[in-house]
C-alpha positions as CSV (number, residue, x, y, z in Angstrom):
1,X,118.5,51.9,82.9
2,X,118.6,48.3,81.6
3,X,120.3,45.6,82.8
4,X,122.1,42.8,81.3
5,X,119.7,40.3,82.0
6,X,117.2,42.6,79.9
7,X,119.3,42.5,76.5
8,X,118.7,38.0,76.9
9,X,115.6,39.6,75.9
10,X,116.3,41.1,72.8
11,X,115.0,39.5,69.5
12,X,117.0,39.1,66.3
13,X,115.0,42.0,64.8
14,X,117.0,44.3,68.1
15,X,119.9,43.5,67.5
16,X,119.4,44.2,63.5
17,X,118.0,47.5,63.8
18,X,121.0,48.3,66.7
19,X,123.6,46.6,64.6
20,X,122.7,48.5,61.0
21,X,121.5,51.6,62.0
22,X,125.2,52.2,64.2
23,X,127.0,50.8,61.0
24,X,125.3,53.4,58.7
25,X,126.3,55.7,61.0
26,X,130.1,54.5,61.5
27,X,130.1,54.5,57.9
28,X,129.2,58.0,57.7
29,X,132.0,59.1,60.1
30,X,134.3,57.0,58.0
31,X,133.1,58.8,54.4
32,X,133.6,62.2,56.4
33,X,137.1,61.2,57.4
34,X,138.4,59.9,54.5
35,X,136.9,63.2,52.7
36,X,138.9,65.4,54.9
37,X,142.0,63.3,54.6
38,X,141.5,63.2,50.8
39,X,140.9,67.4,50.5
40,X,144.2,67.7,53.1
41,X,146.2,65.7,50.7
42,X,145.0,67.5,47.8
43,X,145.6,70.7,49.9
44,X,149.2,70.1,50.4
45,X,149.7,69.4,46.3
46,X,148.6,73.0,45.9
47,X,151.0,76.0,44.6
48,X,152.7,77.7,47.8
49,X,152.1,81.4,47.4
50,X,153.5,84.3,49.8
51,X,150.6,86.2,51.9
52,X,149.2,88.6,54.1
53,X,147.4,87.8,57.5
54,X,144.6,90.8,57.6
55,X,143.6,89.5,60.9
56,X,142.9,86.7,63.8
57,X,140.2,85.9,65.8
58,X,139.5,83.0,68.0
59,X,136.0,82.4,69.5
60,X,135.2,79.9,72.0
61,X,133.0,76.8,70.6
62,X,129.3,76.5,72.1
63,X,129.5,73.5,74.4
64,X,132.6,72.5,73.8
65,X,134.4,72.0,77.5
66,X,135.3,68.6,77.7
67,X,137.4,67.6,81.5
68,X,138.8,70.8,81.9
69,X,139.4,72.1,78.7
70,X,138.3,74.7,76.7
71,X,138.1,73.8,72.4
72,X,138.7,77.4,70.6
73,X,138.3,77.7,66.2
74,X,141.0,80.2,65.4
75,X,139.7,81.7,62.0
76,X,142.2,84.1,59.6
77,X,141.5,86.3,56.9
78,X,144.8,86.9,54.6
79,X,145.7,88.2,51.1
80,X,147.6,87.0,48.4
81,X,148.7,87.4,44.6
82,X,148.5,84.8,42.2
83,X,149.4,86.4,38.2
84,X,149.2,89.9,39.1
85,X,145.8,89.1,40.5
86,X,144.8,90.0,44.4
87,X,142.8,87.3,46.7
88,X,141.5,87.5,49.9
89,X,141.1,83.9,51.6
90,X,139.9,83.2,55.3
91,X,141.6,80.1,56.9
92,X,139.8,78.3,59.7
93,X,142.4,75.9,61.7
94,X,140.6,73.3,63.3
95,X,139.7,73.3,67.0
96,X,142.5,73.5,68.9
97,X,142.4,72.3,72.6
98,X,143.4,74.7,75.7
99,X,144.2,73.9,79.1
100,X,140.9,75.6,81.4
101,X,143.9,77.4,82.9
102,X,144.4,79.5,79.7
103,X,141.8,82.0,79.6
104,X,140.6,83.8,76.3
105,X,143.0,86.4,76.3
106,X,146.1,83.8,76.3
107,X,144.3,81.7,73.7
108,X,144.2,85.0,71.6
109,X,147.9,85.8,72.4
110,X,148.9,82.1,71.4
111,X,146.5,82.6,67.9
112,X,148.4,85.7,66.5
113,X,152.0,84.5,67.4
114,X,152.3,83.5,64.7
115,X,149.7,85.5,62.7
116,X,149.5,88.8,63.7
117,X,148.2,91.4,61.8
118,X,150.3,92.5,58.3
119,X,152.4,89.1,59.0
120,X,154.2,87.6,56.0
121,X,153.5,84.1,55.5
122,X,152.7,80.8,53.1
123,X,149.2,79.9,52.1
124,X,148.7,77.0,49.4
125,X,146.5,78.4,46.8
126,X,144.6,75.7,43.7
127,X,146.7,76.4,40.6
128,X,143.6,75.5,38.4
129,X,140.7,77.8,40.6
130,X,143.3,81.0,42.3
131,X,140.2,82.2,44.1
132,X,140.5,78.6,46.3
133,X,143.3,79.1,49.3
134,X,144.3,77.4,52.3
135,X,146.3,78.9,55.0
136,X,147.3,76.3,56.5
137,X,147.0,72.2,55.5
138,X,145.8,69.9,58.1
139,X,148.2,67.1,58.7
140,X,146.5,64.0,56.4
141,X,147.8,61.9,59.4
142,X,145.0,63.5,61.9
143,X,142.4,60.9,61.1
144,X,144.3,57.9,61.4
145,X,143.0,57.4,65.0
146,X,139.9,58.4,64.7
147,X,139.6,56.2,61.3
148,X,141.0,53.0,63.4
149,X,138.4,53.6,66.0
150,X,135.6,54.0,63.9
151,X,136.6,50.8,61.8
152,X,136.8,48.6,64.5
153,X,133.7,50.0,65.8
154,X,132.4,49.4,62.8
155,X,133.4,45.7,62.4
156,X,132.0,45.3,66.2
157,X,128.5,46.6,65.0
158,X,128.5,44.5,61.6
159,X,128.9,41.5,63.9
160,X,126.2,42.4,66.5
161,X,124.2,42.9,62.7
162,X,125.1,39.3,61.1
163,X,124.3,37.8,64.8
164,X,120.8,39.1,64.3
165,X,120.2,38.0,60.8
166,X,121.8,34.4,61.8
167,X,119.7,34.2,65.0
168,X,116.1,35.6,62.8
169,X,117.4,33.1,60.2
170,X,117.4,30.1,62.8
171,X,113.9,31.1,64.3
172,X,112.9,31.5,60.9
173,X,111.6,35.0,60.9
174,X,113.3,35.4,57.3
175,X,112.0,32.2,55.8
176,X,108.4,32.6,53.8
177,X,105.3,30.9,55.7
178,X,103.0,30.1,52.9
């Protein structure tokens, strides 16, 4: 484990490589972000159509207990008409968090409350492509914590970036030596 005196150390060319390669990185949870809450608003633009739930099922997700908690994907398969035409779409909610107190069987029992089997409901389905559904639209709004986090990160990281360029700059590691 280093200590702070051990990053006095570092040369511009550290805090560079540590500055970028985290930005490229930030910047890659920030395209992923704004994708999702571009496709959710795109999502909730889409036709409303009456369905069918076929089924539930929730599964719990590999290595995902986090202080107590259990995260669960709660996937449905449903059918629906769109111009005399029948589709079958699967809807996968994203993970939803459980108290460790809530066993599988509760989790299951929360899932289908709403969406048990042969369940009438509202899916969203494309009006240009039928065969594309949604069964439910994630709230756009989801990623604006996750987006403010990752964009002060960001801007934290760019800094630690120009404070290496400056500093190589100064020592002259970015200058030619003909």
């Amino acid at each position: 484990m280093r200590r702070i005196e051990d990053y006095r150390d570092w040369t511009s060319l550290d805090y560079v490589k540590v500055g970028g390669g985290v930005s490229l990185l930030l910047l890659g949870v920030i395209g992923v972000l704004l994708w999702g809450r571009r496709q959710a608003r795109e999502d909730a633009t889409w036709t409303e159509t009456p369905c069918v739930v076929l089924s539930t099922d929730v599964s719990i997700l590999a290595g995902e207990r986090r202080a107590s908690r259990f995260r669960y994907s709660i996937a449905t398969s449903y059918r629906y008409e769109v111009d005399g035409t029948t589709y079958e779409g699967r809807g996968f909610g994203k993970p939803e968090a459980f108290p460790s107190g809530l066993d599988f069987l509760d989790a299951q029992e929360f899932s289908r409350a709403g969406d048990a089997n042969g369940t009438a409901d509202r899916c969203r389905v494309d009006p240009d492509d039928p065969s594309r559904s949604v069964f439910r639209v994630l709230d756009p709004e989801s990623t604006v914590v996750p987006m403010r986090i990752a964009l002060v990160s960001l801007a934290v990281f760019l800094l630690v970036f120009v404070y290496g360029l400056q500093r190589g700059i100064r020592l002259g590691w970015l200058t030619d030596h003909r």
